[in-house]
N, C-alpha and C positions, 0 to 999 in steps of 0.2 A: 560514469555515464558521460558521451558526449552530449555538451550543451552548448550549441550556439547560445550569441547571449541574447538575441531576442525570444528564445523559447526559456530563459530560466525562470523559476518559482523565486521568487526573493519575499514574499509575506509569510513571517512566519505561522499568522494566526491561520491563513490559508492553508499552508502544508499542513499544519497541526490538525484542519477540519478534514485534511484529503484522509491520512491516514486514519483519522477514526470513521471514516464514513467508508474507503475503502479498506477495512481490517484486515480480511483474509489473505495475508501474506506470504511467500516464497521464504524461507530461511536457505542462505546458500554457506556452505561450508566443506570443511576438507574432514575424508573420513579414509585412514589408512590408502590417504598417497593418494586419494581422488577425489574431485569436489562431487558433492552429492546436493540436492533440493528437496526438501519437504513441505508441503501447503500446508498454514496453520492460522489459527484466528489467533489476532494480536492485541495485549491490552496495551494502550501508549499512556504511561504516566506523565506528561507532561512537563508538569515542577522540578519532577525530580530528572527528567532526561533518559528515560530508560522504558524501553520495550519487555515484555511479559510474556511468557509462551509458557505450554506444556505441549507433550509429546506423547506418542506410546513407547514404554522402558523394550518393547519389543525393537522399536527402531534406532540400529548402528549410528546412528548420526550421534546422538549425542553422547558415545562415547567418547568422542577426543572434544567433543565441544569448549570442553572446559578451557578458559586460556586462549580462544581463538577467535583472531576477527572475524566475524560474521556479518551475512553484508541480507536484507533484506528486503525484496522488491514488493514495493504496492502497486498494482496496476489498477488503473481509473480506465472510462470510456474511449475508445478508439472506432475510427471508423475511416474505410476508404475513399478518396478524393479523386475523384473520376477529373482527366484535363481536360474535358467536354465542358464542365462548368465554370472555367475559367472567364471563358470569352474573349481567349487569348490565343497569336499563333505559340507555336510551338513550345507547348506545354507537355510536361510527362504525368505519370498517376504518382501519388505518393500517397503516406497515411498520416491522419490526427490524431493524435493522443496526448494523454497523461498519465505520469507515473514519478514517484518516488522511491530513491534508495536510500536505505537508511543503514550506516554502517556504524558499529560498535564491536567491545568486546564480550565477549559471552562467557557466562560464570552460572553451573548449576547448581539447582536451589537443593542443596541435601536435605536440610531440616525439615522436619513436618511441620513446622508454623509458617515455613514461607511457602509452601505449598499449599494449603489450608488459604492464607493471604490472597495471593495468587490467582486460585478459582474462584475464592469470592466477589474478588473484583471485575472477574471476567466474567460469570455469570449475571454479576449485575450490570454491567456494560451492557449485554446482549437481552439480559431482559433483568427488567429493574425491577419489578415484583414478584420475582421468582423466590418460593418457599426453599430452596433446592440451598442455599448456606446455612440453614439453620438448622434443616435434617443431616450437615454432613458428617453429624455424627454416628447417625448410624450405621449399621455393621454393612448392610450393601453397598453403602458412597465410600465405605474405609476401605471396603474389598478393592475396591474400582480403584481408587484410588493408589494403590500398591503396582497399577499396570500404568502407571503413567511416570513422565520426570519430567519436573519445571526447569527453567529457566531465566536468568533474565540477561538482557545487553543493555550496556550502557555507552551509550550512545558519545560517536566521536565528531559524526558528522550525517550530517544528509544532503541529499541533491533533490531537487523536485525539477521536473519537466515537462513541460505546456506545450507542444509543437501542437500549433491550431492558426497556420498560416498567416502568421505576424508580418513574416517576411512579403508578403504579397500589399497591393493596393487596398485602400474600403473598400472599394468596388468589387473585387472580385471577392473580398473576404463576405461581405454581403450576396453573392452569389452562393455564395458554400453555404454557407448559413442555409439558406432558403434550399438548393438541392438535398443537404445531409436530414433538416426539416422534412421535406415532402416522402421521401425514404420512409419514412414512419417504423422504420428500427428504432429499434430502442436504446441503441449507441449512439447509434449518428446521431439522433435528436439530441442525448447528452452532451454528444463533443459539441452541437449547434448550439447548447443555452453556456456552454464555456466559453466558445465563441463571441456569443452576442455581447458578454462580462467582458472583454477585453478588448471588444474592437477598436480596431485603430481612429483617431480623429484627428482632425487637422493640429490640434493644438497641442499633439502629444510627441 
């Protein structure tokens, strides 16, 4: 990903919040001589450095997965930057966002205990009082179960990226703030409270 260096992520406890807060991830990989993408909910083990996923065994992808760098996009809140609110001549539109790539290698999970592992932890991620690990013994969650294939990557590297108009003055960055605010989307508000976390001060 290009990252000027005023929009790079450099905390790790930050990217670590981005990802689990933004989960639902892109897995990008190569499938018979073409890269292919699949949206997936992602569990981030943190400690150990390695991402979690299952799949439907209907879906090609994970056939060559095994053995191949995989490279996974988190996408956070974005919104359009009108150069009306700069308060500036000659100004063009651009966009604010966040997003993380997280690249590793990918190894599927054959055994039944790491697939069993696997949903546990992902159904508890997503809902932590859920009765749903403790029934997956029975014969409907085993059925269901037979139509999916886990996997995990372990992770070689990630990039995280902030572009939220660093490059600009306070001043106009407090503009934006206040325009992507009044918007009252539900992006724009987001990129405005990421915004407000990093504005620039004199002293920085």
């Amino acid at each position: 990903m290009y990252i000027p260096k005023e929009f790079e992520m450099n905390d790790s406890a930050e990217i670590t919040n981005f990802i689990r807060t933004h989960s639902f991830g892109v897995l990008f990989s190569n499938t018979e001589g073409r890269p292919v993408a699949t949206h997936l909910p992602f569990f981030y083990d943190s400690d150990r450095n390695v991402l979690f996923a299952h799949m439907a065994k209907a879906n090609p992808q994970w056939r060559d997965l095994d053995g191949q760098t995989g490279l996974v996009v988190f996408s956070g809140p974005h919104a359009y930057i009108s150069p009306s609110w700069y308060g500036e001549p000659a100004s063009v539109p651009t966009w604010n966002y966040v997003a993380v790539h997280v690249y590793g290698k990918c190894s599927v999970l054959h055994g039944q205990d790491g697939l069993d592992t696997l949903l546990k932890n992902t159904v508890q991620f997503y809902e932590p009082h859920s009765d749903l690990p403790a029934r997956s013994n029975e014969p409907f969650y085993q059925s269901m179960m037979k139509s999916i294939v886990g996997f995990r990557i372990d992770i070689t590297s990630i990039e995280g990226k902030a572009k939220l108009s660093q490059n600009k003055s306070l001043a106009v960055q407090e503009r934006v703030v206040a325009q992507l605010h009044e918007t009252g989307n539900s992006d724009a508000v987001l990129v405005s409270q990421w915004m407000q976390r990093i504005l620039r001060t004199p002293d920085r």
